[in-house]
C-alpha positions in Angstrom: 92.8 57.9 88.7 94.8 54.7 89.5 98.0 56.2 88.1 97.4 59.6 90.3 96.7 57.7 93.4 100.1 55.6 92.5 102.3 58.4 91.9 101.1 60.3 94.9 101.9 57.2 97.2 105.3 57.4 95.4 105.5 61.3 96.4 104.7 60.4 100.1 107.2 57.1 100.4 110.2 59.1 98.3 109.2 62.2 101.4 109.6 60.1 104.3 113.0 58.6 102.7 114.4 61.7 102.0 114.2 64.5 104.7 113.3 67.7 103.2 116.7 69.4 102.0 117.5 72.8 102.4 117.6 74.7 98.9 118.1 78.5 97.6 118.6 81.1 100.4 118.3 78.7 103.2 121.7 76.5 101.9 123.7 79.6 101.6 126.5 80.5 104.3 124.9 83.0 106.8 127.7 85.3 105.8 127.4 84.9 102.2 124.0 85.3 102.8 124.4 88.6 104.5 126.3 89.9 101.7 124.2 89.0 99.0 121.2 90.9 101.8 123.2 93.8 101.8 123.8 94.3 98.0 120.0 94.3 97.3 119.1 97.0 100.3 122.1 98.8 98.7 120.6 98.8 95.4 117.3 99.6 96.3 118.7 102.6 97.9 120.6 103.7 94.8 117.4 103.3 92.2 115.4 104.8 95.0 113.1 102.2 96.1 113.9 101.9 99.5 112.2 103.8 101.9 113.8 105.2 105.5 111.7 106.1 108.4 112.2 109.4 110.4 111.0 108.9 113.9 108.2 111.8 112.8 107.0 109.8 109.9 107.3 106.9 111.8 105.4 108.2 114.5 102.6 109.3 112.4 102.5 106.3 111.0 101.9 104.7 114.0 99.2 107.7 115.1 97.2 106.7 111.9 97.0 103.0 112.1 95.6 104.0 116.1 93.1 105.4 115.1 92.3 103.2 112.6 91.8 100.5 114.8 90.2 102.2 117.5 87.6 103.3 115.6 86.4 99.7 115.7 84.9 99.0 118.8 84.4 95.4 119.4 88.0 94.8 118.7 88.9 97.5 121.3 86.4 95.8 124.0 87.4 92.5 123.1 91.2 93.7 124.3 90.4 95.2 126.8 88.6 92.3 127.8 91.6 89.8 127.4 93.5 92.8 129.1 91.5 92.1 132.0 91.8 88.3 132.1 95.2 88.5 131.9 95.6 90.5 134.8 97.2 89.0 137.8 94.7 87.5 140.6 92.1 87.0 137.9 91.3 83.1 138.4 91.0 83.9 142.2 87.9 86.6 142.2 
């Protein structure tokens, strides 16, 4: 238990030392990082595992998850309700 408690106070001193560093992705040269981006959506195009939206499926999509949610209707009151709040000249009635 001793030994735990010791090498987490290690842990938390070495921490405040160091600052956190930046590793993998977030190190890489944005445009580097961009290329290496655009190889993998180019990929996934090529084996087919990429999907594009057409503005109809898109807007279907959209359309379903609608009526999804509205179906619920205490989430619907309750934005209406912060709707309401938020309206302009509500803290003066």
């Amino acid at each position: 238990m001793q030994e735990s408690l010791a090498q987490s106070a290690t842990t938390i001193e070495t921490a405040a030392v160091n600052p956190k560093q930046r590793r993998g992705f977030a190190m890489m040269d944005p445009d580097k990082l961009r290329a290496v981006c655009a190889r993998g959506g180019q990929t996934a195009h090529a084996l087919g595992r990429a999907h594009r939206f057409s503005t109809e499926k898109a807007s279907q999509a959209g359309k379903k998850g609608g009526a999804t949610v509205s179906t619920d209707r205490y989430h619907m009151a309750k934005s209406g309700s912060r709707g309401g709040k938020a309206k302009k000249g509500y803290r003066e009635r």
